[in-house]
C-alpha positions as CSV (number, residue, x, y, z in Angstrom):
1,X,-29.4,33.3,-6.0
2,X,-27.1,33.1,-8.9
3,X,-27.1,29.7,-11.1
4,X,-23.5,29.2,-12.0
5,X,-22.6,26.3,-14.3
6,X,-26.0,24.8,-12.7
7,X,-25.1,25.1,-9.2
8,X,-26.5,27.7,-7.1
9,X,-24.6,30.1,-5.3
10,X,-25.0,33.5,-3.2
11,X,-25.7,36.8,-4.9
12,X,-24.2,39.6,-3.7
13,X,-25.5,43.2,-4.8
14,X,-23.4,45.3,-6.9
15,X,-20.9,43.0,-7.5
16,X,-19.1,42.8,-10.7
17,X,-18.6,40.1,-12.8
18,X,-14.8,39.8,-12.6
19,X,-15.6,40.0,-8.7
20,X,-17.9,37.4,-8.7
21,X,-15.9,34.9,-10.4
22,X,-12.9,35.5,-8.3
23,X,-15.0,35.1,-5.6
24,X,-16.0,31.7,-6.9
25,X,-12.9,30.7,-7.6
26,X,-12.1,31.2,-10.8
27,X,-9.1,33.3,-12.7
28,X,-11.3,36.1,-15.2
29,X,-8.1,36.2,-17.4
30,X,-8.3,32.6,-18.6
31,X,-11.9,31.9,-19.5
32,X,-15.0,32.8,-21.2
33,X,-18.1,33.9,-19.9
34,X,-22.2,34.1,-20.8
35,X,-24.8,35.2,-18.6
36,X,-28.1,35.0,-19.6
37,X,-27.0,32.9,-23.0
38,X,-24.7,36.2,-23.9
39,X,-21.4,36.3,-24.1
40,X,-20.1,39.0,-22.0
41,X,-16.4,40.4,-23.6
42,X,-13.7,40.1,-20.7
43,X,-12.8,43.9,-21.2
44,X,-16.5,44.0,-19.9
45,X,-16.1,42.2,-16.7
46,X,-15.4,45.0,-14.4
47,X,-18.3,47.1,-15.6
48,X,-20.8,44.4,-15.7
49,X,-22.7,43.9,-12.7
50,X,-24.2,40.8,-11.9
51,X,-28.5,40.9,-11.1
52,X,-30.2,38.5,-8.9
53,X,-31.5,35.3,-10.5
54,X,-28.9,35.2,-13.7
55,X,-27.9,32.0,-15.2
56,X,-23.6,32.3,-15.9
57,X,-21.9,29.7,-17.6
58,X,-18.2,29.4,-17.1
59,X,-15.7,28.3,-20.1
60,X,-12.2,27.4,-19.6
61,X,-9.4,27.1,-21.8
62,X,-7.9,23.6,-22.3
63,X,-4.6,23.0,-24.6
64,X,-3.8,20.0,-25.8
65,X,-2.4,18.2,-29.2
C-alpha cells in the first residue's frame, strides 16, 4: 500500500511515478510531487519508481489574483 495525500491506495510493482499518478488521476505536467518528504523533480517522474509503503503528497497549481 501506497499512502497518497493520506489515503491509501494499491501499489503496483515497478511502476513509475508519472504512471502512478496518472493512474490515480492526476495530470504529472501540472503539479508537484514528494515522496517520502522529498521533492522528486518532474523531469524525474518517469525514472522514479515507486516502493511499497511510500508516503506521496500531491501539489497542485492554483491561479488566482
Amino acid at each position: 500500500m501506497i499512502k497518497l495525500n493520506d489515503k491509501e491506495v494499491n501499489f503496483l510493482e515497478e511502476e513509475n511515478l508519472k504512471d502512478f499518478l496518472l493512474r490515480n488521476n492526476y495530470d504529472p505536467d501540472f503539479l508537484a510531487c514528494e515522496v517520502n518528504s522529498k521533492l522528486v523533480k518532474k523531469v524525474d517522474f518517469e525514472d522514479f519508481v515507486v516502493e511499497d509503503e511510500s508516503k506521496i503528497e500531491v501539489f497542485s497549481f492554483v491561479g488566482g489574483g
